[in-house]
N, C-alpha and C positions, 0 to 999 in steps of 0.2 A: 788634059792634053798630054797624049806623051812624044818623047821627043829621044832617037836614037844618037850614042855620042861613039865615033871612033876612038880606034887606039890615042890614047894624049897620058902620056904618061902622069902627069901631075894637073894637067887641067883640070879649073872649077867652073860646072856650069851652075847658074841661081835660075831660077823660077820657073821649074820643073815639077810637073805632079809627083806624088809620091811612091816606091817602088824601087828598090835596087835589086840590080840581078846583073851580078859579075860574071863574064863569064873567063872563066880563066884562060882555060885550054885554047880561046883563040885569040887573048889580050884583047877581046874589046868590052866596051862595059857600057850596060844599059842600066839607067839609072832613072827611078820614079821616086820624087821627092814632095815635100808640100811646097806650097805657093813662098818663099822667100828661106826657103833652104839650102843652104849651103850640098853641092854632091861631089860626095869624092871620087876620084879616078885615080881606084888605086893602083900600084905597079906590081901589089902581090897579094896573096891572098893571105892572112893570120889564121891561123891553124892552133887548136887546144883554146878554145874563149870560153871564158867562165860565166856562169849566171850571176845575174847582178841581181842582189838582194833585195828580201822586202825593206821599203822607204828608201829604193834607190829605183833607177832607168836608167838604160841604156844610149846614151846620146852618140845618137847616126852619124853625126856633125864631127865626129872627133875618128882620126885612122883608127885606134885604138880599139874603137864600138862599130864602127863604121864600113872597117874592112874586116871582119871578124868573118869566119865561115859557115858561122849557123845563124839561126835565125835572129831577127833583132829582140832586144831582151840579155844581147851577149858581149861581152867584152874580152879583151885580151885578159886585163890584168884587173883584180877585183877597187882597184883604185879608180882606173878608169871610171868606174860607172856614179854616174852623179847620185846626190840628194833630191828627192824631194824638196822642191823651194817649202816658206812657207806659206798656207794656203792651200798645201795640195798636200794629197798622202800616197802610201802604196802598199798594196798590205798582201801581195804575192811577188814571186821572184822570177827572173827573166821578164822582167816588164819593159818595155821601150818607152813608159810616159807616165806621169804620174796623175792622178784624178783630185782635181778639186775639189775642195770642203763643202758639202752640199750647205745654201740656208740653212741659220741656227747651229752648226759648228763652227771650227777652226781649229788651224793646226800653226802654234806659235812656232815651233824651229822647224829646220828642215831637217831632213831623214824622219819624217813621221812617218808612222804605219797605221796611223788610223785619226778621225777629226776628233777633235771633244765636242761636247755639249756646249755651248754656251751658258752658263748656270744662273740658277733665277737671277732676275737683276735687270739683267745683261741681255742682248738680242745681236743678230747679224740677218741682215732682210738681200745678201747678194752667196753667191758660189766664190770658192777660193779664197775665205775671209782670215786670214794670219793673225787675227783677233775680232772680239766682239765688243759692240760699243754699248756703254751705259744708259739705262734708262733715265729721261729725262726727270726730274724733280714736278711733281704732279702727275709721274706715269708710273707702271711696276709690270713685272712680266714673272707670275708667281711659279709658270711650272720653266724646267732646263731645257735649252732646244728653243729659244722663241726666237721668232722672226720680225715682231715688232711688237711694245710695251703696249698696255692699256691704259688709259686714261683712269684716274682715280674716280671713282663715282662722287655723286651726291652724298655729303656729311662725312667725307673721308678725303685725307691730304698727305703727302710726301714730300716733307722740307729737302730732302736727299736725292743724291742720284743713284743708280746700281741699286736700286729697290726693290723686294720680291712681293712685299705686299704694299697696300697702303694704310695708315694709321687714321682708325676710328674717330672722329671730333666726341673731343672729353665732352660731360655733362657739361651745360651753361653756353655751349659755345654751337654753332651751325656751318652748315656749309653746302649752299645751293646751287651753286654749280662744278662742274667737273673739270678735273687738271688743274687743282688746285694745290698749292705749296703751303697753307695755312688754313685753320677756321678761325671764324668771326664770332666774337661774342656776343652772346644775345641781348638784344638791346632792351632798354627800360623796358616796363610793361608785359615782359614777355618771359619764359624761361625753357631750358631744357635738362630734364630729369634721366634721359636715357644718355648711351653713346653712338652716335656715329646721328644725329640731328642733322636732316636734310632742310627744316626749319626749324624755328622754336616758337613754341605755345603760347597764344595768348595768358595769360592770369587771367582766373574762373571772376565771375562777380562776388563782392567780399573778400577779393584779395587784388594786391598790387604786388609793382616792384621797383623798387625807384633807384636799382642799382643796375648795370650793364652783368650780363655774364652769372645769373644766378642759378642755380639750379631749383630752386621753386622758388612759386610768391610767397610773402606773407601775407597774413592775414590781417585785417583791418583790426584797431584794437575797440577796446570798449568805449563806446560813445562816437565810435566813427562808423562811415557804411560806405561801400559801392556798389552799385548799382549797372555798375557798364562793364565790359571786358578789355583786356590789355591796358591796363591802368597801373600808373606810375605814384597815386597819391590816394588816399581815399578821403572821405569827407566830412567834417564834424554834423553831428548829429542835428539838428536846426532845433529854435528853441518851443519848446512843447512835445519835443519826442525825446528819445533814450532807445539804447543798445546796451543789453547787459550781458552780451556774450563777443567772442570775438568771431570776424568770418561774415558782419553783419554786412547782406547786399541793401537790406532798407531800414530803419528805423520806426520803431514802434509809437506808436502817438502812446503820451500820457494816459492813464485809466480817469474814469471817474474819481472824483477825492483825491488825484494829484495833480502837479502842474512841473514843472520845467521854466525857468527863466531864464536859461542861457543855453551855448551851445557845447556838445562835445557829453554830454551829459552821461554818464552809467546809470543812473538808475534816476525816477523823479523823487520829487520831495512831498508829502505829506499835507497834505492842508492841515494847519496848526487846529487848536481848540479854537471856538468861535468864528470859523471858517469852513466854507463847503466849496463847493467843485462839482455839478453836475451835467459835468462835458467833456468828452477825449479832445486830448494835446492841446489843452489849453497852457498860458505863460504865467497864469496868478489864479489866487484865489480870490471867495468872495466873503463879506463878513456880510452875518447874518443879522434880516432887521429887527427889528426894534421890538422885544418881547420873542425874539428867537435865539436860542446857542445851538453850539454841538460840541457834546460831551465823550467825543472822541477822535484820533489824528484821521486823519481822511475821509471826512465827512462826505456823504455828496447831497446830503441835504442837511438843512434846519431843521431841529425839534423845539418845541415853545417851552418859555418857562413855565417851570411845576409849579405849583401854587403856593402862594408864599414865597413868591421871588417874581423877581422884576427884572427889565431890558429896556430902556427910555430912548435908547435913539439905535440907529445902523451903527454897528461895527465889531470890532472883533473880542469884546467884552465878554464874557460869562453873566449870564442871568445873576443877578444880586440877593440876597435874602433881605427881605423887607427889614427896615431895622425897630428895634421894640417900643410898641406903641404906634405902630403901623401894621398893618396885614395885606394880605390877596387871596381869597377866594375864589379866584379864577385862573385857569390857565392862558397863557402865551403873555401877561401883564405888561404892558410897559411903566405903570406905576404904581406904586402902594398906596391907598388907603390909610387916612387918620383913624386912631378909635374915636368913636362919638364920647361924648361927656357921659360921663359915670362908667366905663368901658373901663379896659384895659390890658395891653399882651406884655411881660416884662420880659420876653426872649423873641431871639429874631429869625425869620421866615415864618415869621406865623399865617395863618390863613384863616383866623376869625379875633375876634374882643373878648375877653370875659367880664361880665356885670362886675362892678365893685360889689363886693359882702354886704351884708347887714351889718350897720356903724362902721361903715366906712365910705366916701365920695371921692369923684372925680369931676373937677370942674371945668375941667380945658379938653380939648380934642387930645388925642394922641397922647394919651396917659399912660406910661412902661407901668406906676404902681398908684394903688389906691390910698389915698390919708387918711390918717385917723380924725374922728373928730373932736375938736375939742373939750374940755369940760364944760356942762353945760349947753352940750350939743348931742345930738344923737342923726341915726338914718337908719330909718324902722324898715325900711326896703332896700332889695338888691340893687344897684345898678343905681343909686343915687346921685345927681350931679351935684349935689349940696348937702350942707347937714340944717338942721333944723333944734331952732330952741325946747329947751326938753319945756315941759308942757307946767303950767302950775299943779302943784301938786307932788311935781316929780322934780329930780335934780340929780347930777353926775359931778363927780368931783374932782376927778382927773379926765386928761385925756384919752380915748382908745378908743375901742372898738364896740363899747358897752354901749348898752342903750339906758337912758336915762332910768333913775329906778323909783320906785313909787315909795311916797314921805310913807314914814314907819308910822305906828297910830302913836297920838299924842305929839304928831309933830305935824307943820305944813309948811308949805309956801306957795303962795299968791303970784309968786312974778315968773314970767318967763325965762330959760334960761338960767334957771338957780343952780348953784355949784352942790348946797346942801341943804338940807330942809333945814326949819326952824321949832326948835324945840316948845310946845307949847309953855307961855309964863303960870306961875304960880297966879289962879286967881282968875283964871282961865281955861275953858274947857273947846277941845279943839275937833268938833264932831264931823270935819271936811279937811282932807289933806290941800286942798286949794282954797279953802275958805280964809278969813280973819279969824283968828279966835276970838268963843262970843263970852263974857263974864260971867262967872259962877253967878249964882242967886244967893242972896241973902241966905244966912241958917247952914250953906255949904263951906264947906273945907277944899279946895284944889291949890293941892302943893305944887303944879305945874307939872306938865306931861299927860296931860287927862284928853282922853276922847271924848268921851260921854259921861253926864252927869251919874249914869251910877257910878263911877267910880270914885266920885266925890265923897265926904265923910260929914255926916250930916251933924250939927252942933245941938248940943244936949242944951235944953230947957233950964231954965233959973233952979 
């Protein structure tokens, strides 16, 4: 709308479009303003007005700028012409108005000539911003010139305001959702080994974690196992298995020849001597029966006793050696054998008898040595349970191993059992070592010791 004003020397009209146009020469004055502006009506015209500087304008509103004779942009006096509020800039001269701080700048004083950037951080989302405002704690606005922050991602957090980036979640710790001020430590069971964890990782099987905030599991140690994932404990071994490494997700059953009786175990134990095992993950061993051993640690079966040795009932015994005067001639035995009479073994595991000698007996079962016989005794065969009276004729005269010995000539005896012969008497001729002695004849001579009558001395004639 415009609107013509007469001569008025000092009259103020308000809310008028925009436009002045003085006109001198005939005192009247047409004047185009914006909508709640002040128009002057002025009584003369200012002559010689100066450009008003960059980060200033020229305010219409004031006589000074207002009644000026050139265009607007002009003042009388270089005082006159205002600042730039702030908020706004002006970055040529003869300006009548100054321009606002587009989004993402600002111009903190007035008389500016130009906006700033906003600098990371920091954002302004309006025109004419006299400053910029901090980014929230969980946001960041990484490049200058922002209009509004971004929210911090997944596994990343900003305890701060005025932030250009946001900070990565250290190892151990996570962070799942976004515009966050902190990360959260990874709870039991679980771990994280990177930065910036938008979760964290279960533990693999054979390992836990039984602390919050770890940056890896451990592993299960020897004699424990897991078997599951995200585990906070793992497990003792149960009894009849073992784990001899660490990391163990199962437990091995016991081999053959060992066993396990308890839990938690590293390695099994050996079936002792006398003991076998032929079963995986068993909890004990077995003893071996009766006329069986085994003659080394981890048996998985029984071997029979060797011959000349023995095993009489179940258990965990070693085969025995027969003791002397006893034998086994067979294998797996569960008992020894007496020697028979006249026999005899005098060391032990034997596995047969030996006959007693010629002159010597055995008269009882299970003889270690053979006797000698007495004097007067003899045993003309091996393997004799007795001795026998040396024979008439014959006689021994100590005890041993002799066999009776036969009367010398000119000597006998008649009785069983004789220690010594008997020398024949004078007066007697002894022509049978088991006979009597029979009486010289008449006419003979026997000085005793005589066999036969020749050896008698015949008596000479008157």
């Amino acid at each position: 709308m415009t609107e013509t004003l007469r001569r008025q020397s000092t009259t103020v009209l308000w809310n008028v479009p925009v436009l002045l146009v003085v006109l001198i020469s005939q005192g009247w004055s047409e004047v185009y303003l914006d909508e709640f502006t002040p128009v002057l009506n002025c009584s003369e015209v200012i002559q010689n007005c100066f450009p008003c500087q960059a980060g200033q304008y020229a305010n219409n509103t004031v006589t000074c700028c207002g009644c000026c004779n050139r265009q607007p942009g002009f003042c009388c006096e270089a005082s006159c012409c205002s600042k730039c509020e702030p908020g706004y800039y002006q970055n040529t001269t003869e300006a009548s108005s100054c321009t606002p701080c587009e989004e993402g700048t600002y111009s903190e004083n007035a008389g500016e000539t130009t906006c700033y950037d906003c600098s990371p951080g920091w954002f302004s989302n309006q025109t004419g911003a006299s400053s910029c405002e901090k980014c929230d704690a969980g946001t960041h606005a990484r490049k200058p010139r922002s209009l509004t922050c971004d929210e911090c991602c997944q596994g990343k957090y900003q305890p701060q305001q005025g932030q250009p980036d946001c900070l990565s979640c250290k190892p151990g710790s996570f962070q799942n959702q976004t515009r966050q001020t902190t990360c959260v430590s990874c709870a039991k069971g679980t771990f994280c080994n990177l930065e910036g964890c938008s979760t964290c990782f279960p533990c693999e099987a054979g390992f836990y974690a039984n602390k919050t905030g770890l940056l890896e599991c451990y592993r299960c140690d020897y004699g424990h196992y897991q078997n599951d994932t995200g585990q906070q404990t793992c497990h003792l071994c149960e009894e009849g298995t073992y784990c001899n490494i660490s990391g163990c997700v199962n437990c091995s059953s016991c081999p053959k020849g060992n066993y396990s009786d308890s839990k938690g175990n590293k390695f099994c134990k050996a079936c002792q001597l006398g003991e076998y095992q032929d079963k995986e993950g068993q909890t004990n061993c077995l003893p071996c029966p009766a006329g069986f051993e085994t003659r080394a640690l981890g048996a998985t079966n029984c071997t029979g006793c060797e011959k000349g040795y023995f095993k009489h009932s179940m258990s965990k015994e070693m085969c025995q050696p027969c003791s002397p005067g006893h034998f086994s001639e067979h294998r797996n035995a569960t008992n020894c054998s007496d020697c028979a009479p006249g026999t005899y073994i005098n060391h032990s595991g034997g596995t047969s008898c030996n006959l007693c000698t010629v002159g010597m007996f055995c008269g009882e079962p299970a003889c270690e040595v053979c006797e000698v016989c007495a004097a007067g005794e003899e045993a003309v065969k091996e393997g004799a349970e007795n001795c026998t009276l040396c024979e008439p004729g014959k006689a021994k005269a100590i005890p041993g191993s002799d066999l009776c010995e036969q009367c010398a000539d000119g000597s006998y005896q008649t009785d069983f059992g004789a220690k010594k012969c008997i020398l024949c008497p004078p007066g007697y001729f002894c022509p049978c070592a088991s006979c009597d002695p029979q009486p010289c004849p008449k006419n003979t001579l026997c000085p005793g010791g005589n066999k036969q009558l020749t050896h008698a001395i015949s008596r000479c004639s008157g």
